[in-house]
VMD Tcl script that draws the C-alpha trace (Angstrom):
set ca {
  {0.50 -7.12 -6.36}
  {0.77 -4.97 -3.17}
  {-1.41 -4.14 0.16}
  {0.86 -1.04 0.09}
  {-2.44 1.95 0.43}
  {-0.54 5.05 1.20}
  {-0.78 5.36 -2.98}
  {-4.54 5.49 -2.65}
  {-5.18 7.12 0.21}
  {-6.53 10.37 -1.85}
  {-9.33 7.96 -3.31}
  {-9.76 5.93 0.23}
  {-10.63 9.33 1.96}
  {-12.97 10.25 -0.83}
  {-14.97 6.98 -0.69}
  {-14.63 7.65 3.43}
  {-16.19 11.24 3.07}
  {-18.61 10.55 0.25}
  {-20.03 7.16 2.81}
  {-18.68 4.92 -0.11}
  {-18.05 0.96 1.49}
  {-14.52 -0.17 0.82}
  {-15.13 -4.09 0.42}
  {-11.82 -5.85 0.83}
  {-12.17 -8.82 -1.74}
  {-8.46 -10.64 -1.45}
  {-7.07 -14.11 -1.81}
  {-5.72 -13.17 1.91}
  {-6.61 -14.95 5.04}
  {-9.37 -12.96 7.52}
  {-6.15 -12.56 9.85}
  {-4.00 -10.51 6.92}
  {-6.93 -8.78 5.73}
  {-7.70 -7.44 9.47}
  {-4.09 -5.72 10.06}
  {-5.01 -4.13 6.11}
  {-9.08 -3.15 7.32}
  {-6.88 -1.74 11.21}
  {-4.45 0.10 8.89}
  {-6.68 2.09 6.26}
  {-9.77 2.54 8.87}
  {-12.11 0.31 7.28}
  {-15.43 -0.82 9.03}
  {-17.25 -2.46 5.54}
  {-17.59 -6.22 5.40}
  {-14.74 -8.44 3.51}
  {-14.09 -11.32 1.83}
  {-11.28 -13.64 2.03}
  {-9.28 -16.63 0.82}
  {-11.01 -16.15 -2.65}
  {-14.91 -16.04 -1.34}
  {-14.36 -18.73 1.24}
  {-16.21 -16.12 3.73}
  {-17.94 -12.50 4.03}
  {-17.15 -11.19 7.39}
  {-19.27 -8.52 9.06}
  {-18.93 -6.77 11.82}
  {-21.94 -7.32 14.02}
  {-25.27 -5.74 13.37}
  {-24.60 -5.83 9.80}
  {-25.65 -9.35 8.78}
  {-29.65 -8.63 8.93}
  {-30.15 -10.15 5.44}
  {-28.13 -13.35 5.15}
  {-29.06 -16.53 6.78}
  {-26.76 -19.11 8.65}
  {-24.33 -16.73 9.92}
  {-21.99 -17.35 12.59}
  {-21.02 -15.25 15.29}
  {-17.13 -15.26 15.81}
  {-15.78 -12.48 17.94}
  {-16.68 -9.18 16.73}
  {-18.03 -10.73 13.23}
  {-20.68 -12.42 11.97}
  {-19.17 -15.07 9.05}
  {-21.36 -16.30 6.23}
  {-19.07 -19.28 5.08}
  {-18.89 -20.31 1.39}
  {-16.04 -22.30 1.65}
  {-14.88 -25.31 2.42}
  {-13.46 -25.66 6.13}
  {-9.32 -26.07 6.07}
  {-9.25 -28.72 7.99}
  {-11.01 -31.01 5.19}
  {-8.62 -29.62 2.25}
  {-5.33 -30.28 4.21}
  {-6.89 -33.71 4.50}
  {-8.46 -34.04 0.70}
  {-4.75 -33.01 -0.18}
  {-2.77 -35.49 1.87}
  {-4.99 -38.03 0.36}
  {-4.06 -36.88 -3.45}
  {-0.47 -37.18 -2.66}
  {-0.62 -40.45 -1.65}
  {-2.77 -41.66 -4.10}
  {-0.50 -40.18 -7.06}
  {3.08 -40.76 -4.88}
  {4.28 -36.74 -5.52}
  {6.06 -34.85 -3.09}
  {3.52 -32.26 -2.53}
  {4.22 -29.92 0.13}
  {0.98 -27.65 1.60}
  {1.19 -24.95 4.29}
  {0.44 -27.12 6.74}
  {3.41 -28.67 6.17}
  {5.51 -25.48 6.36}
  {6.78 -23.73 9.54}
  {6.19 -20.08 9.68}
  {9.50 -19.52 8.93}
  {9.43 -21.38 5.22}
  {6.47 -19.82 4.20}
  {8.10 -16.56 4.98}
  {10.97 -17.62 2.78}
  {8.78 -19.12 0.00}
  {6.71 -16.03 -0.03}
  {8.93 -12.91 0.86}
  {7.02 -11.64 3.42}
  {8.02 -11.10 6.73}
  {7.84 -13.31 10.13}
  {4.60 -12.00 11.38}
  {2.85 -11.76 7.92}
  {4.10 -15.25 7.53}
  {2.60 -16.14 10.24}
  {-1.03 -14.23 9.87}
  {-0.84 -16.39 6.02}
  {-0.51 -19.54 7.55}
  {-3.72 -19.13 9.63}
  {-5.79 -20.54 6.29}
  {-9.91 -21.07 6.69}
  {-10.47 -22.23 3.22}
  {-7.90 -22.83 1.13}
  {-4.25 -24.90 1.08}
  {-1.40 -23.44 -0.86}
  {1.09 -25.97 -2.08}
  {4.13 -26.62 -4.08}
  {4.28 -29.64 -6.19}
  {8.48 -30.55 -5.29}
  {8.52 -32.92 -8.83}
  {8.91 -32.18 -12.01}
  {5.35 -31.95 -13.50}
  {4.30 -31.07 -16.55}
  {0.26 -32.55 -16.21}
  {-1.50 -31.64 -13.42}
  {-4.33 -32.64 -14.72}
  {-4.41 -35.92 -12.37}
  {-4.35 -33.70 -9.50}
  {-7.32 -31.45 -10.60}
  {-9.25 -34.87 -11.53}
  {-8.65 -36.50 -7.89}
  {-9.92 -32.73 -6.13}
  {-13.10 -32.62 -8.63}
  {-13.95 -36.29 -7.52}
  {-13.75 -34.64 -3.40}
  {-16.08 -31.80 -4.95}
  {-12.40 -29.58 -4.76}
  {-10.62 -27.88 -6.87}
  {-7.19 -27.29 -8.10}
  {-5.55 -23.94 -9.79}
  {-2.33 -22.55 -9.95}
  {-1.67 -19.23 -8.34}
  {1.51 -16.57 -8.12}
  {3.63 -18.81 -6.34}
  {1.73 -21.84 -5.66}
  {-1.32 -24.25 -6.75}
  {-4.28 -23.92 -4.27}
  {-6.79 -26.69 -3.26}
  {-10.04 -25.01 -1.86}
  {-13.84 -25.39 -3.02}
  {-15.97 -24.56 -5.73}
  {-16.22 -20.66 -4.27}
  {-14.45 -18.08 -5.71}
  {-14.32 -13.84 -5.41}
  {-17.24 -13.46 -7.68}
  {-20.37 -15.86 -6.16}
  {-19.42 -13.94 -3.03}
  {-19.39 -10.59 -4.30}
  {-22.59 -11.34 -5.77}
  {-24.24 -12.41 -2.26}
  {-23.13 -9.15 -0.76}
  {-24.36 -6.77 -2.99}
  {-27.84 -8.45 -2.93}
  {-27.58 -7.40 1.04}
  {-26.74 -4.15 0.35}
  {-29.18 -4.16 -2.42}
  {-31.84 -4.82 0.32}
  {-31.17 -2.18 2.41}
  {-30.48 0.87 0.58}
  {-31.96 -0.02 -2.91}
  {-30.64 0.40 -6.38}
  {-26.93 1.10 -5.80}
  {-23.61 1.19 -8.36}
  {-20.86 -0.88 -7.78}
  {-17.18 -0.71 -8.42}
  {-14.62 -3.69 -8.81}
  {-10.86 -3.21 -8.92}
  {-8.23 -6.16 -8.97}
  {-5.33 -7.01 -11.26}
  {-5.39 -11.51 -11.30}
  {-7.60 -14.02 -13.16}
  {-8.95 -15.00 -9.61}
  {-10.37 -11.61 -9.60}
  {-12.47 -12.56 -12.70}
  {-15.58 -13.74 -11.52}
  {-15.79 -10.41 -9.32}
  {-15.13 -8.15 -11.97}
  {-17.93 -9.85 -13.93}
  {-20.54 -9.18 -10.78}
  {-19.72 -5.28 -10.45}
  {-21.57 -2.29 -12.59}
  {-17.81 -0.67 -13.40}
  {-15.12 -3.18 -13.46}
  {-11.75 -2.46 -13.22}
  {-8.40 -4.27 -14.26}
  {-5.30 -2.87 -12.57}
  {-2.58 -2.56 -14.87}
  {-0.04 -5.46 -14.55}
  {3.30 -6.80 -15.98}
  {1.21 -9.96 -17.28}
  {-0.89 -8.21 -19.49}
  {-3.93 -9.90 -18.83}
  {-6.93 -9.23 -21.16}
  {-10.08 -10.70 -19.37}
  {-13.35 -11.14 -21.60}
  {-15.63 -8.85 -19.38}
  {-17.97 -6.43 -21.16}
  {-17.71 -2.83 -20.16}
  {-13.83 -3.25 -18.54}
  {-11.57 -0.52 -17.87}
  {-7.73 -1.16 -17.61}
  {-6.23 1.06 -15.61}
  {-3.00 3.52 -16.93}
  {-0.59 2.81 -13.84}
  {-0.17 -0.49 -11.98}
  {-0.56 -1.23 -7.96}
  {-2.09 1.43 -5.70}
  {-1.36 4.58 -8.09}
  {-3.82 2.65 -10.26}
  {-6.41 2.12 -8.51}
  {-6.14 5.62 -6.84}
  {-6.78 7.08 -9.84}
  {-9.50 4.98 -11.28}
  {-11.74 5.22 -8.23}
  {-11.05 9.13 -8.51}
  {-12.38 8.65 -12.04}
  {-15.63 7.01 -11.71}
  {-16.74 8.60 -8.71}
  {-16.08 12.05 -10.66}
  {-18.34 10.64 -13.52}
  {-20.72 9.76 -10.33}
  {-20.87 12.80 -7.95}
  {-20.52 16.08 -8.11}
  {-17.00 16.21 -6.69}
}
mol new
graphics top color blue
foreach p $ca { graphics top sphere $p radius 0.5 }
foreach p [lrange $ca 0 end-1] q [lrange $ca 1 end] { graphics top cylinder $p $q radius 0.2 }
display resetview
């Protein structure tokens, strides 16, 4: 529910001394997630808008294929680009005849409304790679017609926090997966550790050796074999839980 880290900065300068990767996994766009990795110190690949890409910071892409160099990263895209789901969606509106209203559609200033976050954050969410965020303005009970129409473009359709999002058919977990095979190939056998506290943080939580579930007010109760559920909620939680398992781990 919060980027807030000064909660978990005991466990994010454990993993830091103990040469543990911090792999941000988030629904967030690469621009968010960059201010987050400048913030906390972070060199490790990440993953945004919900697997649409891993990002890595040059050098570090030795055992993926069809990588593109952008900037300081090389991106392995899973995603679809945004360009084609702004487009997919405009379609789907007028096909069906709702007033469906997408980021794209929003000035900076709505989205900060819509969202509660601030002008600049606003802004750093609107710059989307893979995925549209939209509000459906009628009253809707089945949105089953819109899910149909994206499946038939190869898209799909969920509901979020706050909004529905069109992207495509990758999500958290297919690119978790990917990246520990890389680091799998370099260093060997290794243990993995997944934390997050949404359904769209499912499919990671079933790739990782310990997963995690960060207590939340919606009491969700994913079927993952082996799941912890953390005592406190937010950062505090997952401070303590990587504190945990790395105690069970090393010799700290």
């Amino acid at each position: 529910d919060t980027y807030r880290w000064e909660d978990a900065e005991v466990a994010i300068e454990l993993c830091k001394r103990l040469h543990i990767p911090i792999v941000l996994v988030s629904s967030k766009t690469r621009a968010e997630i960059e201010v987050i990795r400048e913030e906390i110190g972070l060199s490790s690949p990440f993953i945004s808008e919900n697997g649409g890409a891993i990002f890595m910071e040059l050098g570090d892409d030795k055992y993926f294929k069809d990588t593109i160099t952008e900037g300081r990263y090389k991106k392995l895209e899973l995603g679809i680009a945004y360009k084609i789901l702004v487009e997919a969606l405009r379609e789907i509106r007028e096909r069906l005849g709702w007033n469906i209203k997408g980021f794209s559609d929003m000035s900076v200033e709505e989205i900060a409304y819509l969202t509660g976050l601030d002008l600049s954050t606003a802004y750093l969410a609107s710059l989307r790679e893979y995925d549209e965020p939209f509000l459906i303005l009628n009253d809707v009970q089945d949105i089953s017609p819109i899910i149909n129409l994206a499946a038939d473009k190869g898209l799909k359709v969920f509901r979020g926090g706050r909004f529905y999002h069109i992207q495509g058919e990758n999500d958290k977990g297919k690119a978790v997966s990917l990246l520990i095979s890389c680091y799998k190939k370099e260093m060997g056998n290794i243990v993995t550790v997944g934390l997050g506290d949404s359904p769209n943080d499912f499919p990671m939580l079933n790739e990782v050796d310990y997963p995690v579930l960060i207590r939340s007010e919606k009491g969700y109760q994913p079927q993952i074999s082996r799941i912890r559920i953390s005592k406190h909620s937010g950062p505090r939680g997952w401070n303590e839980e990587v504190i945990s398992i790395i105690k069970k781990l090393y010799s700290v």
